[in-house]
C-alpha positions in Angstrom: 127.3 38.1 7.7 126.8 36.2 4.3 123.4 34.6 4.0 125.3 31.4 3.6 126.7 31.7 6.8 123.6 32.4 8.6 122.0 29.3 7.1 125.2 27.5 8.1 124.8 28.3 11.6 121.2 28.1 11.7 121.8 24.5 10.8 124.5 23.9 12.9 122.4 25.0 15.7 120.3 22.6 15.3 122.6 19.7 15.2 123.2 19.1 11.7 126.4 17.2 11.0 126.8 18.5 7.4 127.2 22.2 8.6 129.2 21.2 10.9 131.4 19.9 8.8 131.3 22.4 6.6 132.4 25.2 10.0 134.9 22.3 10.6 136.3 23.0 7.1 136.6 26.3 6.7 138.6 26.8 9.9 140.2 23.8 10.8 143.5 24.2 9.0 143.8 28.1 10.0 142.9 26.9 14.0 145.8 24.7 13.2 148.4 27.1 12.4 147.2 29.9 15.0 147.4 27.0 18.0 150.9 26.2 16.3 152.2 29.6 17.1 151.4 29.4 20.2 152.9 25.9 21.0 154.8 25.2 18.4 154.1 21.6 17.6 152.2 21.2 14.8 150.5 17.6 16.0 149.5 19.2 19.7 147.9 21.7 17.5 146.5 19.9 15.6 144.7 18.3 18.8 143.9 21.0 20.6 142.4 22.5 17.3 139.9 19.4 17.8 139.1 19.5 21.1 137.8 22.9 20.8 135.6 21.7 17.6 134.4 19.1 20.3 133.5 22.1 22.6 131.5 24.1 20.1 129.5 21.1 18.6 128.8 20.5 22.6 127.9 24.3 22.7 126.6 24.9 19.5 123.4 26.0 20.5 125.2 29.3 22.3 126.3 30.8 19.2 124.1 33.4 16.8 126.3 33.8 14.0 129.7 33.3 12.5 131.6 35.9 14.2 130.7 34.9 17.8 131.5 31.3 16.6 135.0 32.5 14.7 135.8 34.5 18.4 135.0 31.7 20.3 137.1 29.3 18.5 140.2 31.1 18.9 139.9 32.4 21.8 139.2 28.9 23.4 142.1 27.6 21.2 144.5 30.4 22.8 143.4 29.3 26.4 144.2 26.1 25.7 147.7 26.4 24.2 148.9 28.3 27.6 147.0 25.7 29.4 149.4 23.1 28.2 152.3 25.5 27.7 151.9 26.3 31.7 151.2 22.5 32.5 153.2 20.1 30.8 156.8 19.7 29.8 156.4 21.8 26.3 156.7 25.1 29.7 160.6 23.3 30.0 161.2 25.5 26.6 159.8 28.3 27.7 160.8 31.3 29.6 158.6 32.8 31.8 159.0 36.1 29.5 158.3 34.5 26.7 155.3 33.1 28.1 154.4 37.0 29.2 154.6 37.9 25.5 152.5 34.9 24.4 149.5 36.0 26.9 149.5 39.5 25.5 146.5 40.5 23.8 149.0 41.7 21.0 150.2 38.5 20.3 146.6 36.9 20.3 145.8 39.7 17.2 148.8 39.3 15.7 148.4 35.7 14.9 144.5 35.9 14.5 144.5 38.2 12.1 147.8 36.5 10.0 145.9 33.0 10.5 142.6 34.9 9.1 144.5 36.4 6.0 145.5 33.0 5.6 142.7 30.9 5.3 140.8 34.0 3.4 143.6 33.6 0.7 143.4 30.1 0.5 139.1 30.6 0.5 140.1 32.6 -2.6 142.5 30.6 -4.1 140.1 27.7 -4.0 137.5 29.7 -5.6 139.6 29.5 -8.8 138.7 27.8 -12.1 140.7 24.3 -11.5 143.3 24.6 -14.1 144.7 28.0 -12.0 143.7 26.5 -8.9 146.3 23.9 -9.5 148.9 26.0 -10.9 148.9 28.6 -8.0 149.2 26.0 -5.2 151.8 24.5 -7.2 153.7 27.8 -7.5 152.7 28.1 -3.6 154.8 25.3 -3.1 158.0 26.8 -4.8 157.2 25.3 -8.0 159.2 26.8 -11.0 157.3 27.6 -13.7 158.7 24.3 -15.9 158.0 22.1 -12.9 154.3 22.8 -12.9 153.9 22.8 -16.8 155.6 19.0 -16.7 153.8 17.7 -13.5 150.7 19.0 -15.5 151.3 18.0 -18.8 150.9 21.4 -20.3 153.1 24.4 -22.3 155.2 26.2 -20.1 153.3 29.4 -21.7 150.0 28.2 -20.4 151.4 28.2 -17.1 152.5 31.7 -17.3 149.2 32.8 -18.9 146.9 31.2 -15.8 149.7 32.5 -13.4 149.0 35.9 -14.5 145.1 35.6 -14.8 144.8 34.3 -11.4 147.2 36.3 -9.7 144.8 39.3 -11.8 141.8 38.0 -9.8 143.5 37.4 -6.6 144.2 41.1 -6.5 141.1 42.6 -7.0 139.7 40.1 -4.6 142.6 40.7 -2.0 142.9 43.7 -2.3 140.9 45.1 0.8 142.4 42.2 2.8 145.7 43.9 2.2 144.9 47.2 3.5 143.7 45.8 6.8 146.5 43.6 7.3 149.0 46.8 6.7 146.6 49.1 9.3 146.5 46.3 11.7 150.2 45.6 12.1 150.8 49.7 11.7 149.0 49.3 15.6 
């Protein structure tokens, strides 16, 4: 654990809003997407994935450091995605296999560890000089190369050049990442 997020938690334990926030932040949109797998409406996931920040500011105290917080978050998020897959009409589109298969523990690591590799890359990305930053998400968007040099205002050729220097960086920084997706879905 980073000293960062130690002093994150720390803080949060103790009822400060700010580190809240910041928790709130770097997992919100990830909680998102991993709930949206499992329901597959992005706006119930998208309230669900608050209600369980409501739970862990209520129970904030109960957690030591990132990781039990991380589990907690996703594992509370899981519970209540079958909760309301099993209770409401969303369980009209379901089969009862499917709903098997979306209970497995497989499924749950699946789509943890995609939704982590997710928000890591966009932790990354973010992390990059502006200028690259820009141009990345841009290209993340389907973007040709042209389109993000006019919507910029720059040379077509600068594009290219930060392209290539952050996808450099994003390598090296990914790089580990990589390998533990590939051993994780070998599994």
């Amino acid at each position: 654990m980073s000293e960062n997020s130690e002093k994150i938690i720390n803080e949060f334990r103790k009822g400060n809003k700010t580190a809240f926030k910041q928790i709130f932040d770097m997992f919100y949109s990830s909680l998102c997407l991993f709930t949206n797998k499992y329901i597959n409406d992005f706006k119930e996931a998208e309230d669900i994935a608050q209600e369980v920040f409501i739970i862990i500011w209520e129970k904030r105290k109960n957690f030591s450091n990132i990781y039990s917080l991380k589990a907690f978050l996703y594992k509370t998020a899981k519970n209540k995605s079958l909760n309301l897959i099993k209770h409401s009409k969303i369980k009209a589109r379901y089969t009862e296999t499917q709903i098997k298969e979306l209970e497995t523990e497989r499924y749950f690591a699946d789509h943890l560890i995609e939704e982590e590799t997710h928000r890591i890359i966009i932790q990354r990305i973010n992390e990059l000089p502006l200028q690259s930053r820009k141009i990345i998400l841009h290209s993340l968007k389907g973007l040709k190369n042209n389109e993000i040099a006019e919507k910029m205002g720059i040379s077509i050729n600068t594009v290219k050049t930060q392209k290539k220097i952050a996808y450099k960086k994003l390598k090296f920084q990914l790089k580990d990442l990589l390998f533990l997706y590939i051993i994780f879905h070998l599994f």
